[in-house]
MARVO-316012 format. One record per residue (C-alpha): residue number from 1; x, y, z. Coordinates in steps of 0.25 Angstrom, whole numbers, padded with zeros to 4 digits, always signed. Layout:
N
+-----+-------+-------+-------+
|   k |    c1 |    c2 |    c3 |
+-----+-------+-------+-------+
| NUM |     X |     Y |     Z |
...
+-----+-------+-------+-------+
! end
This chain:
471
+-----+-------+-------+-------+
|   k |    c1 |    c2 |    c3 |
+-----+-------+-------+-------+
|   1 | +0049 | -0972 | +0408 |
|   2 | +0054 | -0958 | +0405 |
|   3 | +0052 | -0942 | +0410 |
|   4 | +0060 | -0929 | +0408 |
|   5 | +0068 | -0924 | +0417 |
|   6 | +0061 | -0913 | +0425 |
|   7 | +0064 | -0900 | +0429 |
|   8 | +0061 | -0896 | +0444 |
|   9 | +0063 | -0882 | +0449 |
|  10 | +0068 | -0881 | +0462 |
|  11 | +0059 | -0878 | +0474 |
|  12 | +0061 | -0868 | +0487 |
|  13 | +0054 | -0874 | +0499 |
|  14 | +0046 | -0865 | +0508 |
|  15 | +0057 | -0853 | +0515 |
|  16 | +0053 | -0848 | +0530 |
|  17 | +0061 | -0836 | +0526 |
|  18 | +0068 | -0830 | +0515 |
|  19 | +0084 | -0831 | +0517 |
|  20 | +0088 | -0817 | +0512 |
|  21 | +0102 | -0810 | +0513 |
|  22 | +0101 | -0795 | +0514 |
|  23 | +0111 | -0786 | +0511 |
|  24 | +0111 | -0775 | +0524 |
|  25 | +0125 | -0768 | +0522 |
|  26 | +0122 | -0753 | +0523 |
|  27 | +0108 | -0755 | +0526 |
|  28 | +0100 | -0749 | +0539 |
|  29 | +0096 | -0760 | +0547 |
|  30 | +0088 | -0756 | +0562 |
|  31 | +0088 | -0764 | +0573 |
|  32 | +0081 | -0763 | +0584 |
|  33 | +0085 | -0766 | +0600 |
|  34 | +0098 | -0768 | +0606 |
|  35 | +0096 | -0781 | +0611 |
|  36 | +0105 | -0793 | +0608 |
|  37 | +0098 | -0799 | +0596 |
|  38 | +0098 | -0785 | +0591 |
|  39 | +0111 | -0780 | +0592 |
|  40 | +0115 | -0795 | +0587 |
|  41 | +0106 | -0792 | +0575 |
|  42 | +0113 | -0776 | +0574 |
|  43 | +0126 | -0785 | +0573 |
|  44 | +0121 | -0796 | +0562 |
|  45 | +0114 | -0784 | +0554 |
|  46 | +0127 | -0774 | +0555 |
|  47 | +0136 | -0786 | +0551 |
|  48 | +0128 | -0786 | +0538 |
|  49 | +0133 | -0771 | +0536 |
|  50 | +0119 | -0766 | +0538 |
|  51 | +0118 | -0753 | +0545 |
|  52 | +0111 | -0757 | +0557 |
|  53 | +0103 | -0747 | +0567 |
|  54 | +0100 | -0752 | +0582 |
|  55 | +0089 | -0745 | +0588 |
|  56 | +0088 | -0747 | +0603 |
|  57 | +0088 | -0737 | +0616 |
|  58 | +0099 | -0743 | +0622 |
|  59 | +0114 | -0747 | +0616 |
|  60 | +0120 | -0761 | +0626 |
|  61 | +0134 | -0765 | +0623 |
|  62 | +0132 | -0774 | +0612 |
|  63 | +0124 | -0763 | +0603 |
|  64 | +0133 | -0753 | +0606 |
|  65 | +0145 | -0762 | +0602 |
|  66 | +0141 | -0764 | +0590 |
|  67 | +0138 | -0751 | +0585 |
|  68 | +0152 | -0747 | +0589 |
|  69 | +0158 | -0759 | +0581 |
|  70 | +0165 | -0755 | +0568 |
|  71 | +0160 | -0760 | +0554 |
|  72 | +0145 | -0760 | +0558 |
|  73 | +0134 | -0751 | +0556 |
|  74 | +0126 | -0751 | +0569 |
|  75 | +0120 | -0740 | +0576 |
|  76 | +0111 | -0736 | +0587 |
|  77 | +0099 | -0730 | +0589 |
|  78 | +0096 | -0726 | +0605 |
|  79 | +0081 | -0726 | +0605 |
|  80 | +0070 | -0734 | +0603 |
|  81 | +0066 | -0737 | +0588 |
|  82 | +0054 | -0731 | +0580 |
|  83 | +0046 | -0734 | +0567 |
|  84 | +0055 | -0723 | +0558 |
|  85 | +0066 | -0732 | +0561 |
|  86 | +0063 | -0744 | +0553 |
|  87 | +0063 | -0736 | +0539 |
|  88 | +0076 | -0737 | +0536 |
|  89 | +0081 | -0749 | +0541 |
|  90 | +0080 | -0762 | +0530 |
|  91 | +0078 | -0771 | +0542 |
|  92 | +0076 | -0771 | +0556 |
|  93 | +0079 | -0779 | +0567 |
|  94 | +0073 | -0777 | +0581 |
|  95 | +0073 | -0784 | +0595 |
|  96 | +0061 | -0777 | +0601 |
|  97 | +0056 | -0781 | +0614 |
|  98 | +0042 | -0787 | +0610 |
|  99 | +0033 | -0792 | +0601 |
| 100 | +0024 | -0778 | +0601 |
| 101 | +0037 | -0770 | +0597 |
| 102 | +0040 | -0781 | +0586 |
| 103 | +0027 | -0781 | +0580 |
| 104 | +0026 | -0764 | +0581 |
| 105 | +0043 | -0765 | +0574 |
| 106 | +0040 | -0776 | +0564 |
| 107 | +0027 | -0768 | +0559 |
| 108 | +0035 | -0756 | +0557 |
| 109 | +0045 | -0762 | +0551 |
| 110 | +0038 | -0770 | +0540 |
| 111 | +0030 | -0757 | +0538 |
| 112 | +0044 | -0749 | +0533 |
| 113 | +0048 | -0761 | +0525 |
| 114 | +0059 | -0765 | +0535 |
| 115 | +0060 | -0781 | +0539 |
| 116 | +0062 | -0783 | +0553 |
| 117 | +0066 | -0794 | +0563 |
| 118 | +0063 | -0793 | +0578 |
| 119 | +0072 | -0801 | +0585 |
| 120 | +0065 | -0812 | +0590 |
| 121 | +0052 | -0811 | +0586 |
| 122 | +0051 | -0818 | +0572 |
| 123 | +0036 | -0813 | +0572 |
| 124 | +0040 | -0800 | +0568 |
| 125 | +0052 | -0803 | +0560 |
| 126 | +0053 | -0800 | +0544 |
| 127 | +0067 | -0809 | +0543 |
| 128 | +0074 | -0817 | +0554 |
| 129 | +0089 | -0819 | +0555 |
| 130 | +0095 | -0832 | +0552 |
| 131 | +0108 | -0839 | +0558 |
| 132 | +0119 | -0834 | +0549 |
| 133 | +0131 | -0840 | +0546 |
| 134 | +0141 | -0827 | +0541 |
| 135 | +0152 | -0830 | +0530 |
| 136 | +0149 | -0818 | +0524 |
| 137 | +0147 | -0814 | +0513 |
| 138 | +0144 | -0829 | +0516 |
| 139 | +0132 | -0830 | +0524 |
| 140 | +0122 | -0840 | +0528 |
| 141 | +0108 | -0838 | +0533 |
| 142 | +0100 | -0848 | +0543 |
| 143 | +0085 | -0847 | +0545 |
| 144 | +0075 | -0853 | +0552 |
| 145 | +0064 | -0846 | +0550 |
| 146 | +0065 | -0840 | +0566 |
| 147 | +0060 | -0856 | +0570 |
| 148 | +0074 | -0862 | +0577 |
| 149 | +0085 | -0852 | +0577 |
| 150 | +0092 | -0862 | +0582 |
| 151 | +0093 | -0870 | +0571 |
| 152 | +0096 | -0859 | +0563 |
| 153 | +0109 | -0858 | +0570 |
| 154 | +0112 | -0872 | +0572 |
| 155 | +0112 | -0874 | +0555 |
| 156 | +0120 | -0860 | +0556 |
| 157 | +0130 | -0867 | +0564 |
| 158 | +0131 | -0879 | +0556 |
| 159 | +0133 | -0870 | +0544 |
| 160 | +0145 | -0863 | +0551 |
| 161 | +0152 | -0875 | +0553 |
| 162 | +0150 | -0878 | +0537 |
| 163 | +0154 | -0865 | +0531 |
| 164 | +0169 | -0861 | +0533 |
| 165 | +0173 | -0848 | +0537 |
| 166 | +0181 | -0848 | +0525 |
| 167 | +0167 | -0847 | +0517 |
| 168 | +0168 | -0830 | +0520 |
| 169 | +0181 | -0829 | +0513 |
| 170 | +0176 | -0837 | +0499 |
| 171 | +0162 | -0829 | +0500 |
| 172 | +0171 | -0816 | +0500 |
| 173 | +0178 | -0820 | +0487 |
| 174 | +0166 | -0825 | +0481 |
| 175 | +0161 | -0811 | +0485 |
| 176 | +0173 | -0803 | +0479 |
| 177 | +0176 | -0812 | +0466 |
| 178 | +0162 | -0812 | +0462 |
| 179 | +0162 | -0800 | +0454 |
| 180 | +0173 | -0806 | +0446 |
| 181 | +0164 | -0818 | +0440 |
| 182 | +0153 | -0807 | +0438 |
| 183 | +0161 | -0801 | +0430 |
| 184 | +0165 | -0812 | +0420 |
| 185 | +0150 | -0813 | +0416 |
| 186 | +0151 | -0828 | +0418 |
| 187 | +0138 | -0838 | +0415 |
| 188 | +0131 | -0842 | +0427 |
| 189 | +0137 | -0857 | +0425 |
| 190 | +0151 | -0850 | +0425 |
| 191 | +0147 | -0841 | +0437 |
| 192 | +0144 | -0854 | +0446 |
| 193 | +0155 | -0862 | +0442 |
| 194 | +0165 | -0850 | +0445 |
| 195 | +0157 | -0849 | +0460 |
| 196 | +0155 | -0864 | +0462 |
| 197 | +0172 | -0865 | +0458 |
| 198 | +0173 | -0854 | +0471 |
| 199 | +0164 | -0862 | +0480 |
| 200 | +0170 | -0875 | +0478 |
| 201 | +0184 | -0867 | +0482 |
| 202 | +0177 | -0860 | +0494 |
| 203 | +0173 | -0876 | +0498 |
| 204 | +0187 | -0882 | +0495 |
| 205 | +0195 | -0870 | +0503 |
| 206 | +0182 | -0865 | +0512 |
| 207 | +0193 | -0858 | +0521 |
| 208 | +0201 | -0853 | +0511 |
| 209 | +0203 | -0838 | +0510 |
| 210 | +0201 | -0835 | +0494 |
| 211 | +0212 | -0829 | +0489 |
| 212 | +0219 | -0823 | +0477 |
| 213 | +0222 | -0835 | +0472 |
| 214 | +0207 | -0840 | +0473 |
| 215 | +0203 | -0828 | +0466 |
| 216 | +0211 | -0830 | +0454 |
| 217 | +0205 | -0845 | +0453 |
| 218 | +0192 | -0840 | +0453 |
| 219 | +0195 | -0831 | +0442 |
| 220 | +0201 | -0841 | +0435 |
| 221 | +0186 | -0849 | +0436 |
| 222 | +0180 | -0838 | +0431 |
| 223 | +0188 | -0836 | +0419 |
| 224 | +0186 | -0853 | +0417 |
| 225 | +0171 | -0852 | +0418 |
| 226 | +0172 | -0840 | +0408 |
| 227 | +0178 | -0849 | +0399 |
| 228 | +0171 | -0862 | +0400 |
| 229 | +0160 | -0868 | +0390 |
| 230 | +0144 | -0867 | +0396 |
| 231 | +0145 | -0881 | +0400 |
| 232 | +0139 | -0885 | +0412 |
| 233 | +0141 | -0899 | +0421 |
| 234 | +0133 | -0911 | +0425 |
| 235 | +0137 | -0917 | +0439 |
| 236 | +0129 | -0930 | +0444 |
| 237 | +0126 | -0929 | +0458 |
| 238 | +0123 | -0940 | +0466 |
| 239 | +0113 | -0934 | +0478 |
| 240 | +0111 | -0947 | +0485 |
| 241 | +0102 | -0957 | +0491 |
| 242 | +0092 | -0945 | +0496 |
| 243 | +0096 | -0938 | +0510 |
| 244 | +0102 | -0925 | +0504 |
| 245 | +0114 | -0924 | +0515 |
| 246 | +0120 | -0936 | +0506 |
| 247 | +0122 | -0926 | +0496 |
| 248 | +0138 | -0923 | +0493 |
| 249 | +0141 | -0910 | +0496 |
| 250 | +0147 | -0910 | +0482 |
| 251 | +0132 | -0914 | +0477 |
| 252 | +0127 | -0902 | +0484 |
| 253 | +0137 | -0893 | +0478 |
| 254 | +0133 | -0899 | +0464 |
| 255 | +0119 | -0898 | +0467 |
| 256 | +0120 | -0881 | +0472 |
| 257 | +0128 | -0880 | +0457 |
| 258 | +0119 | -0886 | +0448 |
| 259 | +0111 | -0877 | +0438 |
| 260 | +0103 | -0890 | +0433 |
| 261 | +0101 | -0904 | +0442 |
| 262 | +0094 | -0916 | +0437 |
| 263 | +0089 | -0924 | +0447 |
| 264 | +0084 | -0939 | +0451 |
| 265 | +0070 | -0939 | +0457 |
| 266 | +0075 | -0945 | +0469 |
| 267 | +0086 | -0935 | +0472 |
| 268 | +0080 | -0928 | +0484 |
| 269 | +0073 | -0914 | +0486 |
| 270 | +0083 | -0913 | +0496 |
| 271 | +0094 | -0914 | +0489 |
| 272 | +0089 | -0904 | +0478 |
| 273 | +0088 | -0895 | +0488 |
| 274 | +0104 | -0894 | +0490 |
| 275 | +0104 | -0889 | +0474 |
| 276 | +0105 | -0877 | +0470 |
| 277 | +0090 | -0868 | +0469 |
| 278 | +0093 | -0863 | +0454 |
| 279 | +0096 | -0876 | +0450 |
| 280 | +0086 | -0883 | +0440 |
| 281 | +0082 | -0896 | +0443 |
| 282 | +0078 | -0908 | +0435 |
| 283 | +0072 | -0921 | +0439 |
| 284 | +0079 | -0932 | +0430 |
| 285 | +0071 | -0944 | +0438 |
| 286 | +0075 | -0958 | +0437 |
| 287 | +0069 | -0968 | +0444 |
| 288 | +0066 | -0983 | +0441 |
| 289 | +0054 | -0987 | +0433 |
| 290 | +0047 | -0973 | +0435 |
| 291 | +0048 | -0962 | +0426 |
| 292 | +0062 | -0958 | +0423 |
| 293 | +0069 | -0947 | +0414 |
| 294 | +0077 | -0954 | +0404 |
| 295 | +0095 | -0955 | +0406 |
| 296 | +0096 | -0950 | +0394 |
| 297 | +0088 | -0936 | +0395 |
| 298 | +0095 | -0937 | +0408 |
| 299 | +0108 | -0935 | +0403 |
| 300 | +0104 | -0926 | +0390 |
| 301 | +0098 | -0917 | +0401 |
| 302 | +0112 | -0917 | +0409 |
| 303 | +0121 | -0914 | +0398 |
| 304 | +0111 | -0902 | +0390 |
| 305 | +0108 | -0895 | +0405 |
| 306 | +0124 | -0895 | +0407 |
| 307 | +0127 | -0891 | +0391 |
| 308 | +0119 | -0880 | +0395 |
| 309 | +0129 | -0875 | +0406 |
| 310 | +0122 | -0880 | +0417 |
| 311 | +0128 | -0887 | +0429 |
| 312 | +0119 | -0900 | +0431 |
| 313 | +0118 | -0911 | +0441 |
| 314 | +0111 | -0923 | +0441 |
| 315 | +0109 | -0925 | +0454 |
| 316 | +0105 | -0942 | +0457 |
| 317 | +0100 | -0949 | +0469 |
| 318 | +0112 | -0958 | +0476 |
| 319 | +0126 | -0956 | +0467 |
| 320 | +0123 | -0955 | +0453 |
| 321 | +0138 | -0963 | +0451 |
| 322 | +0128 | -0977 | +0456 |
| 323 | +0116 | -0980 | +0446 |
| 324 | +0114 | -0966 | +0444 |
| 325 | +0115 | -0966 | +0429 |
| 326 | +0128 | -0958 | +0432 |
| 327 | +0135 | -0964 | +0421 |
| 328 | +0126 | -0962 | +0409 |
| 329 | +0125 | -0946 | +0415 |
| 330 | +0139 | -0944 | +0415 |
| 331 | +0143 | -0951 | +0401 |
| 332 | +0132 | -0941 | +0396 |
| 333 | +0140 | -0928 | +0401 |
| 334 | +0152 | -0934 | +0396 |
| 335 | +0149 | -0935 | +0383 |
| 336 | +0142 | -0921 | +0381 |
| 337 | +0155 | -0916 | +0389 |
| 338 | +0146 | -0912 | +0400 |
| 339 | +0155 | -0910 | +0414 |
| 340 | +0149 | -0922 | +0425 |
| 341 | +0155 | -0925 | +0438 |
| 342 | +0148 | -0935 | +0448 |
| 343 | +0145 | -0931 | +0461 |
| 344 | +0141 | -0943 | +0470 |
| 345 | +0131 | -0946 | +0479 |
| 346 | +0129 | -0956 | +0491 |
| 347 | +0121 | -0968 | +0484 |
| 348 | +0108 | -0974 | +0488 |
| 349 | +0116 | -0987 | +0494 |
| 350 | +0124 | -0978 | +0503 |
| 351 | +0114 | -0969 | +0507 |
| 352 | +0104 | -0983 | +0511 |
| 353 | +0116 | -0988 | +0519 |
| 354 | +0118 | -0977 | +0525 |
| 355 | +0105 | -0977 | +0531 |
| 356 | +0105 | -0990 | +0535 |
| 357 | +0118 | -0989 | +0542 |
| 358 | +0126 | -1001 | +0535 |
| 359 | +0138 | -1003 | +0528 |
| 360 | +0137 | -1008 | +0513 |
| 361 | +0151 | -1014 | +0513 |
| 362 | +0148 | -1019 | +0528 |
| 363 | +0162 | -1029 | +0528 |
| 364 | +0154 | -1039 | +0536 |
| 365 | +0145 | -1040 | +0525 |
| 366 | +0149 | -1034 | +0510 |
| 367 | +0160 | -1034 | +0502 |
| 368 | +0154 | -1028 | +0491 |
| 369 | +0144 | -1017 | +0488 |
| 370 | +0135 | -1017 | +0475 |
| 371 | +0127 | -1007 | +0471 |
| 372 | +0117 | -1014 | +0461 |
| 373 | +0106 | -1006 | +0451 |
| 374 | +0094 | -1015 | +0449 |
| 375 | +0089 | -1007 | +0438 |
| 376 | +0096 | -1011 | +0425 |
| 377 | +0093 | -0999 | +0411 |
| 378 | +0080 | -1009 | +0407 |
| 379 | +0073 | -1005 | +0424 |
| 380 | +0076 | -1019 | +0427 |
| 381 | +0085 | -1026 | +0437 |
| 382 | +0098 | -1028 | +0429 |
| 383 | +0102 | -1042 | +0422 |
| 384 | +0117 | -1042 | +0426 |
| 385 | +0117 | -1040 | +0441 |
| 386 | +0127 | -1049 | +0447 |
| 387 | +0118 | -1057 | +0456 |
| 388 | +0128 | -1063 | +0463 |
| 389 | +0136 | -1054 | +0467 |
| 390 | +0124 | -1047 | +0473 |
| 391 | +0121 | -1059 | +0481 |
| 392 | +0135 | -1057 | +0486 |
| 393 | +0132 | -1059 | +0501 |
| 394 | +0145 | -1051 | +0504 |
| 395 | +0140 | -1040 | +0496 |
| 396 | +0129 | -1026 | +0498 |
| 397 | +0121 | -1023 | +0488 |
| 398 | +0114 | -1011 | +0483 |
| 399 | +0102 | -1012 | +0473 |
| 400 | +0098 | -0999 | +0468 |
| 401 | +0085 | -0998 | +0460 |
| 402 | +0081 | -1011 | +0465 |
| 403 | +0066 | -1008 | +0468 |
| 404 | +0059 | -1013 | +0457 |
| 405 | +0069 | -1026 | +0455 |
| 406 | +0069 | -1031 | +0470 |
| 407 | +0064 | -1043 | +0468 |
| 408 | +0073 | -1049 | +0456 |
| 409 | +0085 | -1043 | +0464 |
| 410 | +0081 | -1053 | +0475 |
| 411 | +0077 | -1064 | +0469 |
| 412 | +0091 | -1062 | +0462 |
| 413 | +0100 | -1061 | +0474 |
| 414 | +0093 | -1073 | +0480 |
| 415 | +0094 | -1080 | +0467 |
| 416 | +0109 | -1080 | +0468 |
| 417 | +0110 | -1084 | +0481 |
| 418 | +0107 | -1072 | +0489 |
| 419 | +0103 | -1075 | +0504 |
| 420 | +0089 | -1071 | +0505 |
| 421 | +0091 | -1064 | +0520 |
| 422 | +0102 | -1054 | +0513 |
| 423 | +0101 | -1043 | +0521 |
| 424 | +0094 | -1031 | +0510 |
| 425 | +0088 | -1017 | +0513 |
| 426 | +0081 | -1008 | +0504 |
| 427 | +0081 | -0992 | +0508 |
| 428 | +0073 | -0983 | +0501 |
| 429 | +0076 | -0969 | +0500 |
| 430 | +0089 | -0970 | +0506 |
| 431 | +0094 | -0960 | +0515 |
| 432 | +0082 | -0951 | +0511 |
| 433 | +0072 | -0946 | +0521 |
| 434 | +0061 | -0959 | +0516 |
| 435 | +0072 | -0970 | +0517 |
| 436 | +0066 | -0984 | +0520 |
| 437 | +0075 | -0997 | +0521 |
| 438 | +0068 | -1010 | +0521 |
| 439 | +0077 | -1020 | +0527 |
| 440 | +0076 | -1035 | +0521 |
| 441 | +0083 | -1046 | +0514 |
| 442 | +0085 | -1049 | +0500 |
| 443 | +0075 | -1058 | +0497 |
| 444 | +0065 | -1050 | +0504 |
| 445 | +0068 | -1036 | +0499 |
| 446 | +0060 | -1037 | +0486 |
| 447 | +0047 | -1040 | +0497 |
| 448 | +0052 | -1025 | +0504 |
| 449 | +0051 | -1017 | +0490 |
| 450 | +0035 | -1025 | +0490 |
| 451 | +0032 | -1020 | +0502 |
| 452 | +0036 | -1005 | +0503 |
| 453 | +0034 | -0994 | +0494 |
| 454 | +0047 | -0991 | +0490 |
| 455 | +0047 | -0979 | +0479 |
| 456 | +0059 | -0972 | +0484 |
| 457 | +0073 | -0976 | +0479 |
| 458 | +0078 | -0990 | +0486 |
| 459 | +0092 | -0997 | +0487 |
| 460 | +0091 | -1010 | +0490 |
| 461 | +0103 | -1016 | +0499 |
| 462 | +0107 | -1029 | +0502 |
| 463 | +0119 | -1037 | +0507 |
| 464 | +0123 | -1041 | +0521 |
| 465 | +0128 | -1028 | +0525 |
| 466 | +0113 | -1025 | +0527 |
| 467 | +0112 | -1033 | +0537 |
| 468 | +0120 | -1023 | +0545 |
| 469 | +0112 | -1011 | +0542 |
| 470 | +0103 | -1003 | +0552 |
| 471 | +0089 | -1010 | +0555 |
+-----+-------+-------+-------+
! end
């Protein structure tokens, strides 16, 4: 049973609000009252370069401060504020003292074409401000949509502590040494390789001051990219059992790269969601005894999408390194000279035991692990399975795409002496969000698979380790 790979555009799931990043330096911006929040927002919108215009009958300390401070544009009007005051601004922010005024404000506004946000009252706002996280020319925007600030800021925090001080030094250069790759008229391939080269630096040395020395490297990119054939890359990535926080982060780094990734149906919407938007996506499914796409226009797919100059991933559930057909892939882009690197992933064995909470070389139990594929190239269980050493009762073993097979595997292991009580669990959709485990024994387990619809992905465990797993 065969099927061609399908191509399958990226969605956008359903935004609260449009994240946009506006450029206010030199514009007029009016804001109105000289409370706190206001003169906080004077601040924010002033620190923008945004030439900002308070209106308010009185001046306290903190306004009058900051339109004394040098390097910002803030000035104060002593009066109250009227409609001929909104048409020149490009956007206003107001902390009025109730909702009558808001609504009378926000209508005036919106009638000169102005957006507005009332500190406040989200009823009358056109935009909200997020939590921001200022690296500038770095900066990071949270939103909430106005439901929990709080949270907002919590995520803001939590981003703080993973984004290094250092990053405002590498955006700078990235700024200043742009206009030096514009001007070589480089492809778009060469263009991301020359950036992606600088953001792998900025993460190797994140604190790192770029320097003369880093500039001339990057130059010496440039000029590499310049030169080089149109050839693009494959690189296998392994994406893991299911939950998407498994992922590498060298996975994810490869995944934002990519201009093409081909992709298991069982690699999760969640982790796609870590790709890059522009990248295409095909579904290269294969799954036993359904509907497949065939190895072959598998790998002919890989090597003409990367001929083409394009940067592909094939992106696998578990690690593609273990019964992943990693091996055919690979010897394909070697013998059309096709780059490939391997990225790993966390395999369906590991993922199950982690969820159960038990070791698969427990030392009180196993000696040994074995990781076993019960379906041979024919869809069958394989003929040369060392049964005995499966039967090992100082060993844990692992079945993959074991589902349809269950039943000669056990009457197998018994055959050769296996004892029928050997602890075995079955876990479908490890790690993901619909995981299941059925705890049983070997010569029960084929009765679990009778009993249950199980149509997700299932590893199959046994061994006497299991025996110390969580109930």
């Amino acid at each position: 049973m065969s099927r061609s790979p399908i191509s399958q555009p990226a969605r956008i799931a359903p935004l609260a609000v449009l994240p946009v990043f506006y450029r206010l330096s030199g514009k007029p911006v009016l804001v109105i009252g000289a409370t706190q929040g206001a003169v906080w927002k004077a601040e924010l919108l002033a620190s923008t370069g945004a030439h900002v215009t308070v209106i308010a009958p009185q001046a306290e300390a903190p306004l009058a401060e900051l339109c004394a401070r040098e390097g910002v544009h803030v000035g104060h009007l002593a009066r109250a504020w009227n409609e001929s005051d909104l048409a020149s601004a490009v956007l206003i922010v107001a902390d009025v003292s109730d909702d009558e005024e808001a609504q009378r404000l926000a209508s005036l506004a919106r009638k000169a074409g102005t957006p507005v946000n009332i500190v406040d009252r989200p009823d009358f706002c056109d935009f909200q401000f997020g939590s921001i996280v200022n690296r500038s020319p770095l900066v990071v925007g949270i939103s909430t949509s106005g439901a929990v600030p709080v949270f907002g800021q919590a995520i803001r925090a939590r981003i703080e502590m993973l984004l290094p001080a250092g990053f405002q030094k590498w955006a700078e250069a990235a700024r200043n040494w742009r206009p030096l790759v514009q001007a070589r008229g480089l492809s778009l391939h060469a263009r991301r390789a020359v950036w992606e080269r600088f953001v792998a630096a900025a993460f190797r040395k994140p604190d790192h001051v770029p320097d003369e020395k880093d500039r001339t490297a990057f130059l010496a990119s440039i000029e590499q990219e310049a030169q080089a054939p149109g050839l693009g890359s494959v690189t296998l990535v392994g994406a893991g059992p299911g939950d998407p926080e498994l992922l590498t982060l060298k996975a994810v780094r490869a995944l934002q790269a990519a201009d093409v990734i081909l992709h298991d149906d069982l690699v999760s919407p969640e982790v796609l969601d870590f790709a890059r938007r522009e990248a295409e996506r095909i579904i290269t499914g294969k799954r036993g005894h359904r509907p497949s796409c065939k190895q072959d226009d598998i790998n002919a797919l890989m090597v003409t999408l990367a001929r083409e100059g394009k940067r592909v991933v094939r992106l696998k559930g578990g690690d593609p390194l273990i019964f992943g057909r990693a091996g055919e892939e690979i010897a394909a882009c070697r013998a059309a000279g096709v780059p490939i690197q391997v990225i790993p992933g966390i395999t369906a064995a590991s993922g199950a035991a982690a969820s159960l909470e038990v070791s698969l070389t427990h030392r009180d139990h196993a000696r040994r692990l074995q990781y076993i594929t019960a379906h041979a190239k024919n869809g069958k269980l394989p003929d040369d399975l060392d049964w005995k050493a499966l039967a090992d009762p100082a060993a844990t073993s692992a079945i993959y795409m074991g589902k349809l097979v269950v039943g000669e595997v056990s009457s197998n292991l018994l055959a050769t002496g296996m004892a029928p009580d050997t602890p075995a669990i079955i876990v479908e959709y490890a790690t993901h969000a619909r995981e299941r485990r059925f705890h049983t024994t070997i010569a029960a387990m084929a009765s679990v698979f009778a009993a249950n619809e199980l149509d997700g992905p299932c590893i199959i465990l046994f061994g006497w380790a299991m025996s110390e797993a969580a109930p």
